[in-house]
N, C-alpha and C positions, 0 to 999 in steps of 0.2 A: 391177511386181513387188514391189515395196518393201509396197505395199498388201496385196498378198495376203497374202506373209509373216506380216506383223504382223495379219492375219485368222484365218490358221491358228496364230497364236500363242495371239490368244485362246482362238478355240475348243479348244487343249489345253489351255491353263489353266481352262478352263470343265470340261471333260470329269472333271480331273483334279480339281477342288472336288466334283463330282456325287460322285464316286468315295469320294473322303473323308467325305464325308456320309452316304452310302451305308451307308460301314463303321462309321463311328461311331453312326450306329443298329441295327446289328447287333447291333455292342457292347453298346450299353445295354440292349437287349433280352434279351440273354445274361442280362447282371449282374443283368436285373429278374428272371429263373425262377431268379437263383441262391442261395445261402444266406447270400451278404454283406448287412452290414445297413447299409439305404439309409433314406435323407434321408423323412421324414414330410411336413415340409412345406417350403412358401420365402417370404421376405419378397422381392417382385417389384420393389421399388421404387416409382416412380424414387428419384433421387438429392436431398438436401436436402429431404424430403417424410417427415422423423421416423423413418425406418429404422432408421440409427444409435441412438435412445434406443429403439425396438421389440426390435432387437434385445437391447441392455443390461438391457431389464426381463424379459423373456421368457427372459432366460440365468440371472437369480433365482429362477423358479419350479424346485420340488423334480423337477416330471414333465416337465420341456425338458432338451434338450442341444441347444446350440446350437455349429456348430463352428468350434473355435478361433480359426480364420481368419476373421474376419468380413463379406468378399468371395470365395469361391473364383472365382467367374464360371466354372467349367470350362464348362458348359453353354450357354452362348453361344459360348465360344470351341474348343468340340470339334473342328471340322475347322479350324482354323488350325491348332489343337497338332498333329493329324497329318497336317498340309502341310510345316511345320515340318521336324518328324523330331526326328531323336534331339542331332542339332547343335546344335538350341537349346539354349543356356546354363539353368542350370537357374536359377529365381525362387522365389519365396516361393511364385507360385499354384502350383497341384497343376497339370502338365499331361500327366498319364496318368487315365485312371479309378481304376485301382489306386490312386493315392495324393490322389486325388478319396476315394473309399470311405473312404479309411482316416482321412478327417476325421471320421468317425461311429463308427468301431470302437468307442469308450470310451463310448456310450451305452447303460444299462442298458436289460433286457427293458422295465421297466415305466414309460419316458421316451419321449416325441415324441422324433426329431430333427430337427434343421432348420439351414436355415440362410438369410443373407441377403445376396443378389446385385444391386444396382439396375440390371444391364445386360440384367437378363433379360426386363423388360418392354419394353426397345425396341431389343431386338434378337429381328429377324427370323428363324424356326425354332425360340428358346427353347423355346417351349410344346411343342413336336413332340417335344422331345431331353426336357422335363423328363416329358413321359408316355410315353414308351416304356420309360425308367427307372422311373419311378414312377407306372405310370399311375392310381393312389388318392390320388394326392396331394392335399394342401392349397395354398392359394394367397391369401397374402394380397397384394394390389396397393395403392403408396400412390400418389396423386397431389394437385397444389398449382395454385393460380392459376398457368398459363403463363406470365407474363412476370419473378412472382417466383421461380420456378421456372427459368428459363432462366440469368437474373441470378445468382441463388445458384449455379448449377451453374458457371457462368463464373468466379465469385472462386474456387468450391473449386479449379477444374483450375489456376486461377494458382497458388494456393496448394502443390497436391502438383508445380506442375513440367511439368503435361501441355502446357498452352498458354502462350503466349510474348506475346499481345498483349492491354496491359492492359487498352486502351481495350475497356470493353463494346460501345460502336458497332460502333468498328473490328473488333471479332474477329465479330459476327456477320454485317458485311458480310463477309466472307471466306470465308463456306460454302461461295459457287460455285467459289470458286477451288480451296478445300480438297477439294470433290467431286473435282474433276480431280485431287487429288495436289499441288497446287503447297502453298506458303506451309503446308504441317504440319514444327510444330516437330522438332525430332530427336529430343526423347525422349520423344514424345507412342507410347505403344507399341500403341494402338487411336484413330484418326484420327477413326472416324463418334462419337465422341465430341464433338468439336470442331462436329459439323452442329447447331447449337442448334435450329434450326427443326423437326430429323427427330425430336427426342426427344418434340415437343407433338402425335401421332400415338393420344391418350390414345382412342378410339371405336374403334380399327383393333387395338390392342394390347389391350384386354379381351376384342375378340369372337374374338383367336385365344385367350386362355385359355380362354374360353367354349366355344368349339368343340372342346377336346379336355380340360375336365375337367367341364363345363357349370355352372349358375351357381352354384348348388349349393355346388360346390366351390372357388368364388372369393373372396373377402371382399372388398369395396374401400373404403378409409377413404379419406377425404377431410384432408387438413394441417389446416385450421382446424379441425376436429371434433378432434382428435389436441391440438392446442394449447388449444382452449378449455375442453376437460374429458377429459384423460391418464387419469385413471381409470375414467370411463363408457366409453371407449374400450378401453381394454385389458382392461375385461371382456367387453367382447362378441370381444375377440379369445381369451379364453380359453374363453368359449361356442363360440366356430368352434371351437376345435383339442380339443375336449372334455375340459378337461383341469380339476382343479377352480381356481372361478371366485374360491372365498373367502380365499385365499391370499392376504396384503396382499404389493404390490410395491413398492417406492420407487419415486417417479415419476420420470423422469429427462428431462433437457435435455442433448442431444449436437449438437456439430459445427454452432456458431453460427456466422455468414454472416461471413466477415474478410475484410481488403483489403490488400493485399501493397503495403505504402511503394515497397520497392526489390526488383525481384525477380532482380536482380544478387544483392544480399543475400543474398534468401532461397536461393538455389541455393548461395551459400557456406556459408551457416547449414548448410543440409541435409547435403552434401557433407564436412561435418567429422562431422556425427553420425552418419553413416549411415557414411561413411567410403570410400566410391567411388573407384576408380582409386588410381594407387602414392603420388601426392603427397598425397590427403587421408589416405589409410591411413596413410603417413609421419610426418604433422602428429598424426593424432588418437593413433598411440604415444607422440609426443614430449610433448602435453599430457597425457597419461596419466601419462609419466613426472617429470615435474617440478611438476605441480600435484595437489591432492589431490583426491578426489572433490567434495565439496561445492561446492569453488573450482569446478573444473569448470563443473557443474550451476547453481551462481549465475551463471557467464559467458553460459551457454547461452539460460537465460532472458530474459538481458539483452539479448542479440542476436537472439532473438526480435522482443522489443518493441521492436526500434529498427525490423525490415523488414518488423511487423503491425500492423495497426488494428482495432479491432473491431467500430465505424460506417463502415462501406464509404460512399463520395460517390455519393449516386445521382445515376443520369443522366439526362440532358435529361428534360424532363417531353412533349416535342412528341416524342423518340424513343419514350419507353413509350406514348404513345401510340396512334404508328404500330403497334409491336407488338401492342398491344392488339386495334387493328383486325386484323392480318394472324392473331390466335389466335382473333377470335371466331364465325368460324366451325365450328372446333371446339370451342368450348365450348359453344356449341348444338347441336352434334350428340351431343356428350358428354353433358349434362344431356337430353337426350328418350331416351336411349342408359340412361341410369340411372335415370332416372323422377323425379330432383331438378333443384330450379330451382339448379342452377350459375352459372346467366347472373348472377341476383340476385345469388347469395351474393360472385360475385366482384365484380362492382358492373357486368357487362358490359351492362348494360341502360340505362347514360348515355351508351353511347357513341353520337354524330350520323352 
């Protein structure tokens, strides 16, 4: 009996995702014949693959509006927000359309809008939910060698709080566990983030863009290409979004690879400046009130640098290894997928 139950539990909660999903392409489908003005294109990600400084230079040029927020992720997470409901405590993301929309409202007639999400390329139905909204869109996709692509993503989520285990081994041994629900930190607030292995899916996540804006309307940059030359690069992304190309941009370097000393620390650190719950809110009035700004802000930094590094310790060379092997199978499926030798570029052609 016990079994059934929790059978027919699923299947409501199944029924009741379908449902959501359902409505939330309604939705967007609505908002797309309506007269709000929507998102031109999207920087797809992933994460630590130069987004962050695409974005930054792309928000310089005269003919972009890039919006403010520079993750909304609503688009991935549409049917949570209306699983949710109205209970949910209200966050910085936008989690109605309405106030999704209204990140674009301040972009003139004669500007792109856009914006950039890295959950949208490995998360499952993005592309569905970004064309039924925008089915003209643009689509810029970034990706990176998988293993330093996995590694970088792992120090970032120590770094904001998501994940709890610092050891890079240990946390990606923990996937299966994490599939199941177990061992996710408490303030991790999207879990399949944590699945490092689900995010190197790069052959599977081009051909759903491909399949619903075709290729046409794809652009995919490769990290090294982005690092080895930021300008031959950002012009051909100003060729994709037709927008002019002769416009000089500062080059920029965002959001380099750190390693969190203490991450006890770092959650104090945070927690005072963000100011979370009655006791840190408490504390950061009280240093308000008897210290002056600057003192502050010199303290801040200080306590920074005592719980960050900014050569992260890499790990075992027999573990990237293993990794290596277990991603290059899709790196060759991905380089014959794209018509580049990937395997070379990332050196996967030494491996025994």
């Amino acid at each position: 009996m016990t079994g059934s139950r929790s059978n027919l539990t699923g299947s409501a909660a199944d029924k009741q995702l379908r449902e959501a999903q359902d409505a939330v392409m309604e939705e967007l489908r609505a908002a797309s014949n309506s007269e709000r003005r929507l998102p031109d294109f999207f920087i797809a990600g992933h994460a630590k693959c130069g987004t962050t400084a695409l974005y930054g230079m792309l928000s310089a040029h005269p003919q972009i509006y890039m919006s403010a927020v520079k993750e909304p992720e609503y688009l991935s997470r549409a049917p949570q927000h209306r699983l949710r409901g109205p209970s949910e405590p209200a966050k910085r993301l936008p989690d109605t359309l309405e106030r999704y929309l209204a990140l674009f409202a301040d972009a003139s007639p004669d500007q792109l809008a856009g914006e950039a999400s890295t959950e949208y390329l490995r998360t499952p139905g993005t592309a569905a939910r970004i064309a039924a909204l925008c089915p003209d869109a643009r689509i810029i996709a970034m990706f990176r060698e998988p293993v330093s692509f996995v590694r970088s993503l792992h120090l970032q989520l120590l770094q904001v709080g998501v994940e709890t285990e610092s050891d890079f081994v240990k946390a990606t041994g923990l996937e299966a566990d994490r599939r199941a629900g177990r061992h996710v930190p408490r303030e991790c607030r999207w879990p399949p983030a944590l699945l490092y292995s689900e995010h190197v899916h790069y052959t599977r996540q081009l051909r759903e863009y491909h399949e619903h804006f075709g290729r046409e309307r794809v652009l995919t940059l490769i990290y090294d290409d982005f690092l080895a030359d930021n300008e031959r690069v950002m012009r051909e992304v100003l060729r994709f979004l037709a927008v002019d190309e002769t416009i000089a941009i500062e080059p920029t370097t965002a959001n380099p690879t750190l390693r969190v000393r203490s991450q006890r620390g770092e959650r104090l650190v945070n927690a005072v400046s963000v100011g979370k719950g009655p006791v840190s809110r408490t504390l950061k009035r009280t240093l308000k009130t008897v210290l002056p700004e600057r003192v502050r802000k010199d303290a801040h930094r200080k306590a920074v640098r005592l719980v960050i590094d900014t050569e992260p310790a890499p790990p075992p060379e027999e573990f990237i290894e293993e990794l290596r092997h277990r991603f290059a199978g899709e790196v060759s499926e991905v380089s014959e997928y794209l018509e580049r030798d990937l395997v070379k570029l990332w050196g996967y052609e030494t491996l025994s």
